[in-house]
VEXMI-84660 format. One record per residue (C-alpha): x, y, z. Coordinates in pm, whole numbers, plus 50000, padded with zeros to 5 digits. Layout:
% residues N
XYZ
...
END
This chain:
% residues 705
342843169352663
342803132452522
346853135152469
347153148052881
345053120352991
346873097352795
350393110752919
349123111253245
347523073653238
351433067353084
353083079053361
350913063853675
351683029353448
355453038353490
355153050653857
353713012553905
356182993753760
358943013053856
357673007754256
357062970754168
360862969354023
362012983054330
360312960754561
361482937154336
365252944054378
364822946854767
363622909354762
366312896954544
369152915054717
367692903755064
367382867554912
370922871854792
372072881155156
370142859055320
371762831655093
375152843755179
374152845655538
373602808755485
376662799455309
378552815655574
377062796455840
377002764155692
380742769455550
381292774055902
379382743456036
381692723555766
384982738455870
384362728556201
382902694356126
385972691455875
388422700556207
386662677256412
386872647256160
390402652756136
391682656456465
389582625956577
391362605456300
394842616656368
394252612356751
392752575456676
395662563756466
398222573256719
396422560356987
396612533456821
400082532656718
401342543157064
399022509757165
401352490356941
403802503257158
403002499157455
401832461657413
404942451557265
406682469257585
404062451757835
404342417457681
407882413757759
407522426458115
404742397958153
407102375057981
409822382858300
406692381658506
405982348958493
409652337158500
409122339558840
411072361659146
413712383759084
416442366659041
414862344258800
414102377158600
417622388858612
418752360958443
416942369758154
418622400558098
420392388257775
416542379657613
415392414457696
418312429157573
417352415557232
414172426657269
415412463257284
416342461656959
412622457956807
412052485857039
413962515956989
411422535157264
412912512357546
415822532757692
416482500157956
415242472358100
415862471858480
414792441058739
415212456659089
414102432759415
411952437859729
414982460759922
414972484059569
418552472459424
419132472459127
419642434259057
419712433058668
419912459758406
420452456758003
422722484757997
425022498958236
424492535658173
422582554758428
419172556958302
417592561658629
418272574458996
419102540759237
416582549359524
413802524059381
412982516559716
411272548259787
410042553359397
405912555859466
405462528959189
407902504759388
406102510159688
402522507359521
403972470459416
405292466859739
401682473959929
399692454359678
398302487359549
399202485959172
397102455159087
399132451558724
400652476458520
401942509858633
403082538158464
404982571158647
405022604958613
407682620158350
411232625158452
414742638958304
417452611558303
420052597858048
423532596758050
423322641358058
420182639058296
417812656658033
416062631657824
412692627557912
411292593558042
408742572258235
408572538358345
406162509158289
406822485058607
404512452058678
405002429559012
407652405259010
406132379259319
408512354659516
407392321759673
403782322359861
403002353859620
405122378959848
406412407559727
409962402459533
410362432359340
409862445758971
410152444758619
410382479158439
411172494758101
412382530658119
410762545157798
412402574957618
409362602057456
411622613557234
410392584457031
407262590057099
407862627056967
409442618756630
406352599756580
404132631556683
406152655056489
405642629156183
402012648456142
400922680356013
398422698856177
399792733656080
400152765856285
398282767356631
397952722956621
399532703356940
399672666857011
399832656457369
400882621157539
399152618657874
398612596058166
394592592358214
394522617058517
395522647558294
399752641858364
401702652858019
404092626957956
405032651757623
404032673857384
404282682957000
405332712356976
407492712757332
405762730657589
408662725057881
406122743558137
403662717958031
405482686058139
404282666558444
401732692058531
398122680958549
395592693258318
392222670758460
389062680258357
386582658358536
384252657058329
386062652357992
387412623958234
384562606058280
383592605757877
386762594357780
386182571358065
382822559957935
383172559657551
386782557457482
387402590057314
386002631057348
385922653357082
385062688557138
385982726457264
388182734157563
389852763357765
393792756157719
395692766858036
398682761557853
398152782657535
395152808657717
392612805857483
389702780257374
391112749957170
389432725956969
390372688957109
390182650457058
390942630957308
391562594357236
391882566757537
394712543157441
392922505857471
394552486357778
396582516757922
396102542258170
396862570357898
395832588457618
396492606357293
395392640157288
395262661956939
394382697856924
394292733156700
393682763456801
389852781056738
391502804656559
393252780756339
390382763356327
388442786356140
391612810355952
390062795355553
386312801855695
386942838155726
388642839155419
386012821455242
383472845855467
385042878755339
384562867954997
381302855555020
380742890055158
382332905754869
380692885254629
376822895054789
378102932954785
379012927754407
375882907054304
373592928654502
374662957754283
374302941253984
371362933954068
369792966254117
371272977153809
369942955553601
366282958053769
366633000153711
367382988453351
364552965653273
361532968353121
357932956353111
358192944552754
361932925952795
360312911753066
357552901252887
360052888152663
362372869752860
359462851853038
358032837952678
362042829452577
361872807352895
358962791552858
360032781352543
363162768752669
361452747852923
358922732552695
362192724952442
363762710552730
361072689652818
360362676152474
364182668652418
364252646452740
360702625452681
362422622952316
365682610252519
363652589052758
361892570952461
365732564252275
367052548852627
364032526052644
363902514852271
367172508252353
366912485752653
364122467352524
365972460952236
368892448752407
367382434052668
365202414752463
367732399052275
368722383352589
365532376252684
364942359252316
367822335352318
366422329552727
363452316452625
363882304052252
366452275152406
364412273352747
361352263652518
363372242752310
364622222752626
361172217752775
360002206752441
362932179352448
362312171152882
358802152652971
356402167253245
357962162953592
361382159153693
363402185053865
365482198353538
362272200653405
360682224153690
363592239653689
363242252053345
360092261353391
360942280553666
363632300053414
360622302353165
358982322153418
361802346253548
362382350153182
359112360853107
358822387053415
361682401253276
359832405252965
356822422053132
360292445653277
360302456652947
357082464252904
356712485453204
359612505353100
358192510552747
355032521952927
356572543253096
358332560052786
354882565452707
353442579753004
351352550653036
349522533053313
350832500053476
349142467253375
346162461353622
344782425453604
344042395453881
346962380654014
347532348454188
349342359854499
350032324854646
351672315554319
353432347554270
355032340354693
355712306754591
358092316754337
359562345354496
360382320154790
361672289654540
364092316454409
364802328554694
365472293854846
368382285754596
370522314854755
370162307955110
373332304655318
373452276455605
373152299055900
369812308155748
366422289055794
363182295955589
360452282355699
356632292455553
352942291255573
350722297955303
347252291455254
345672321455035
344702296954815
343302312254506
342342345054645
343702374354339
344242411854394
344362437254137
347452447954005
350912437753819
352882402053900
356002416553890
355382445254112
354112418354356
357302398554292
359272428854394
357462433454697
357802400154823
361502399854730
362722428354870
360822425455244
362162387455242
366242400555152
365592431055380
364592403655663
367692386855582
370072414855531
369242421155925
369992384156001
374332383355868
374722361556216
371902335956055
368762332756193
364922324956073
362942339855781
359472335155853
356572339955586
353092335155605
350092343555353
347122341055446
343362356655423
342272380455656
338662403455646
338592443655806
335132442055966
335892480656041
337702509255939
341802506456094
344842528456096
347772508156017
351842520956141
351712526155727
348002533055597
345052525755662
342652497455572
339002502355485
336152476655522
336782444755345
338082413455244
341972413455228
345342389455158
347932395355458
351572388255372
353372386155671
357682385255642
359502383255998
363222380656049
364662372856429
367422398556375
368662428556615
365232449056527
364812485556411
365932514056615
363132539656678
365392568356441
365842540656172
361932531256207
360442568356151
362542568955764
362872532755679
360502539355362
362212574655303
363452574354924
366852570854927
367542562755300
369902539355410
371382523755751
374062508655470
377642520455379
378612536855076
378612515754768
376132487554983
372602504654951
370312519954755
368102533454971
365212521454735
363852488754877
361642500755120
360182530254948
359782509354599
357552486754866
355832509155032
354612531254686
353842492054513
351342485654842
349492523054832
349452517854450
347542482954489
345322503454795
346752488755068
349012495055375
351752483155589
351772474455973
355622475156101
356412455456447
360112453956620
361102445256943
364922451557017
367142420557015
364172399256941
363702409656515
361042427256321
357742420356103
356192434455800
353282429855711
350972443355380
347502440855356
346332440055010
342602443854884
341482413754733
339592411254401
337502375154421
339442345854290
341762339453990
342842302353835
346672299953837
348382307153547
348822271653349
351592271253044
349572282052758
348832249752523
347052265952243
345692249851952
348282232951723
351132248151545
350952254351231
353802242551022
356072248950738
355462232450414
359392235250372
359442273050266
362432292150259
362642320350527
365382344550520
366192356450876
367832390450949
369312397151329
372982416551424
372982389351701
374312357051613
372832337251872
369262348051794
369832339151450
371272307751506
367872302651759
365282310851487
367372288551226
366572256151477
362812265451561
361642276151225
363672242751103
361652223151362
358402244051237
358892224750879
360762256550727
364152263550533
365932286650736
368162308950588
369782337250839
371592365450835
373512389251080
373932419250858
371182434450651
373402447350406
374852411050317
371272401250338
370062426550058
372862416149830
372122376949847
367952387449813
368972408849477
371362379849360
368612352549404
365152370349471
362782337749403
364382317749655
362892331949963
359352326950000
358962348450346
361322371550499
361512376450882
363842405351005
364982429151293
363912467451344
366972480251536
370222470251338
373212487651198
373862499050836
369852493150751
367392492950936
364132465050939
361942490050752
364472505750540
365512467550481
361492461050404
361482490750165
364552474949949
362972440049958
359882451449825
361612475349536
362992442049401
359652419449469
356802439249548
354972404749647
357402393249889
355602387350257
358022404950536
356862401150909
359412427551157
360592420651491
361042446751729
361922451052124
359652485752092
356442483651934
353992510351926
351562529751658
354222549251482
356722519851435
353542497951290
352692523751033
356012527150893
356462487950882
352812488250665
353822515750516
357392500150403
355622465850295
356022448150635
352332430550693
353342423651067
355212437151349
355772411051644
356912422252017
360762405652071
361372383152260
359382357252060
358512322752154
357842293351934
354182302651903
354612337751798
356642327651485
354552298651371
351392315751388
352732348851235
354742329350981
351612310450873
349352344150827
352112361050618
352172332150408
348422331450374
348352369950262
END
């Protein structure tokens, strides 16, 4: 009885998750449809996006080519133009004769007065029927009707009577302005063909020449039916008319079916380029691509059942603990590469930093208070040491750590920004500022501040490139009341307004609703980040406050941030200390790979009342330690270096002299990199980059040890 119940408990267990594997498969093969569904359709939306894009950029460059043209043809009928009547023109006939010959699409040049004759021509072959007189653009110059250029309908002429041509005729005026007769080239399209035929656009493509009422002047490939019939569509018209160009599907009457068209107006001429493919054409590699997306789902779908009728609960089981261990060996192998990339930075970056500072302290040591160089030392002292507090937000963030949270002067932190800023203005640009915040703080980093300040003021004047004025203004404000803000919203309280305005073109309404989207960008490819905005906007919520955002079109735009204040902070002063304590001539060997931080330390720890003895390798180091180990009294050396490293190099030192004092430098500090300096002999660890300070004072403890 116990063995049926158990069978029969067995069996309801399998009956579940054999119902549960088949609902199961009918998700994932409808999520595998549905997906190729999708592809399809989007495959589709790019194939005809792709079609579109293409036919609007051949259809622009010949427009554009065929505007060459025709402006080269129309300057030298303005040239005869203003030569005056006829006659006058007709003399000129040797000049445009030359000019035929940087024209190849100019069949003749023909100058024919008021009664229609024929009164000067660059060739004497035929190329056109003698009854001017009665030719409707002759008589539209004749009535004052034309009003400039004028262009006619196609016709067959040439020596054999079967090229294709059409004239461009202008007004040639006599005395008193009456009419004297015309100027006109007689253009061959076979030119214009060659150039047509010059471009690709594969079975069921067509390139038409038109006049801007719908007359074919030609087409690519010939359609002989086609030529001077009128193919108007008024309201394709009156876009092309409007915006200069029309992109989009259209009944053909010449091919029967719906074609895919871009229609480009050719600037200064009553005509346009047309380019065109076929729908079907259009879309030939989607329904490749769809039949074997199809095929694919089919095949996939399958497999998928197959495998779902061949799994198990206990595979399952398994497969789910295999990924989760994955995942978690995945995540541990990227904080592991997150920490490497920012030991590295810091240490690279520091040992910019260190030579930044070690010679900008060593220069304001040697320049007296005041002066401009002297401020303007200073003023690298201080960039140099945000970039140092760079570092140390990166290497907090290696650790999963929170930003530093303190009282910061915001007037002095604008100041700076703006004094920066300042140095990098161009002419066309004017600052001009107001700030009285006075000593108000708010709780949070300096260089976050600094960024925010930064990138509103070189957003304000990325949307001034004609020049213009960058207006900021700090100031206190208090919220008596609870208030929504375009960007947040501000409780109760005191607050510090920063306030950035630009008199640029203003923010569209689209632009305005994403502006502090991650990653968007009104820029061009290779010009933005997308990141300005959105780095601004998380900074403010982090600090608790909120953004209002006003633009008027035309007139510019203004951002301002409200931050929370937090009472009143002293500006930061240079840090004077106590005195330093000096060498009593003591031999210190320094160990860096860079030259120029070793060459640094040599000068300040010679200035501290030390013997400096340095080192770029800690291999050639070791060797002159172990030829002369009683010479050095201290030994001050790197963490990150080739060959050995600063603890490894601490270990050797202290196998040869287990007495010898060893303070390390390193970019990365932290609890695991202090215990294996104390536990290699190292009695200190100091945070690079180092100023003057750091290195007396820990010099003098190690000694005193």
């Amino acid at each position: 009885m116990k063995t049926l119940t158990a069978l029969a408990r067995l069996l309801a267990f399998r009956n579940t998750l054999t119902r549960a594997l088949v609902g199961l498969g009918i998700v994932l093969v409808g999520i595998n449809v549905a997906s190729a569904i999708w592809d399809v359709r989007i495959d589709r939306d790019r194939t005809e996006l792709r079609a579109r894009r293409d036919l609007s950029n051949i259809s622009g460059l010949l427009a554009e080519q065929t505007a060459a043209v025709l402006e080269a043809v129309d300057l030298v009928l303005r040239d005869a133009v203003r030569d005056g009547p006829a006659a006058k023109a007709a003399a000129t006939i040797a000049r445009l004769r030359d000019e035929m010959t940087h024209i190849p699409q100019v069949a003749a040049f023909l100058v024919v007065d008021a009664d229609g004759r024929i009164v000067g021509r660059t060739n004497e072959t035929p190329s056109i029927k003698s009854d001017f007189a009665e030719r409707w653009f002759s008589t539209a110059h004749r009535d004052g009707r034309a009003g400039g250029l004028l262009l006619s309908e196609p016709y067959q002429g040439g020596p054999d009577g079967k090229k294709w041509r059409f004239v461009m005729s202008r007004r040639l005026d006599g005395p008193g302005g009456a009419f004297d007769g015309i100027i006109a080239a007689v253009m061959e399209t076979e030119n214009f063909d060659r150039l047509y035929r010059t471009i690709q656009l594969g079975k069921g493509g067509f390139i038409n020449f038109r006049t801007r009422d719908g007359v074919i002047l030609t087409r690519v490939p010939e359609a002989p039916e086609a030529r001077k019939r009128r193919f108007d569509d008024p309201a394709v018209s009156a876009v092309v008319e409007r915006e200069g160009r029309f992109t989009g599907w259209l009944p053909s009457a010449i091919l029967n079916q719906t074609v895919l068209e871009s229609i480009v107006a050719v600037r200064g001429f009553p005509v346009e380029v047309l380019a065109g493919i076929t729908e079907d054409a259009v879309f030939a590699p989607w329904r490749s691509e769809a039949w074997r997306i199809a095929l694919r789902t089919v095949l996939t779908s399958a497999a998928m059942l197959a495998l779902i009728a061949l799994a198990a609960w206990g595979l399952a089981r398994r497969e789910r603990e295999r990924e989760e261990m994955q995942r978690q060996l995945q995540q541990a192998a990227k904080m592991e590469a997150i920490g490497r990339l920012a030991g590295g930075i810091a240490h690279d970056f520091n040992n910019i930093l260190g030579a930044i500072l070690g010679y900008g302290e060593l220069a304001q040591r040697a320049l007296g208070e005041g002066g401009a160089v002297r401020r303007q030392i200073d003023q690298v002292m201080q960039a140099g040491a945000r970039g140092k507090g760079l570092v140390e937000r990166i290497l907090a963030f290696s650790r999963s750590g929170l930003g530093e949270r303190v009282p910061v002067h915001v007037q002095s932190v604008v100041e700076e920004t703006l004094e920066i800023l300042a140095a990098s203005l161009l002419p066309p640009v004017r600052l001009e500022k107001r700030l009285d915040a006075g000593d108000t703080a708010v709780l949070g980093d300096a260089t976050q501040l600094h960024q925010v300040a930064m990138n509103l003021c070189t957003n304000a004047l990325q949307a001034m490139q004609d020049g213009g004025v960058l207006t900021v203004v700090l100031d206190r404000a208090s919220v008596p009341e609870r208030r929504l803000l375009s960007h947040g919203t501000l409780l109760p309280g005191p607050y510090v307004r920063l306030s950035v305005s630009d008199t640029g073109s203003g923010i569209p309404p689209a632009v305005l609703e994403r502006m502090f989207d991650p990653f968007f960008t009104t820029k061009g490819v290779g010009d933005g980040t997308g990141l300005g905005l959105s780095l601004v906007h998380g900074i403010v919520a982090d600090f608790g406050g909120a953004i209002e955002v006003a633009t008027r079109a035309g007139m510019g735009t203004t951002f301002t941030v409200w931050l929370p204040t937090s009472g009143e902070t002293p500006r930061l002063q240079a840090e004077l200390g106590g005195e330093l304590p000096y060498g009593n001539g003591e031999t210190v060997m320094i160990i860096d790979d860079e030259k120029s931080l070793v060459a640094l330390a040599e000068e300040t720890l010679a200035a501290l009342g030390y013997e400096p003895a340095g080192f770029n390798s800690s291999v050639a180091a070791l060797q002159a330690f172990r030829a002369e180990p009683r010479r050095y009294d201290l030994v001050l050396t790197d963490e990150t270096m080739p060959d050995l490293s600063g603890v490894e190099l601490a270990r050797e030192l202290r196998r040869v002299r287990p007495e010898l004092p060893i303070v390390l430098m390193s970019g990365y500090s932290g609890a695991q990199l202090t215990e294996r300096a104390r536990a290699a002999g190292a009695g200190e660890v100091l945070r690079k980059p180092l100023v003057r300070r750091d290195i007396a004072e820990a010099l003098a403890r190690a000694l005193q040890t």
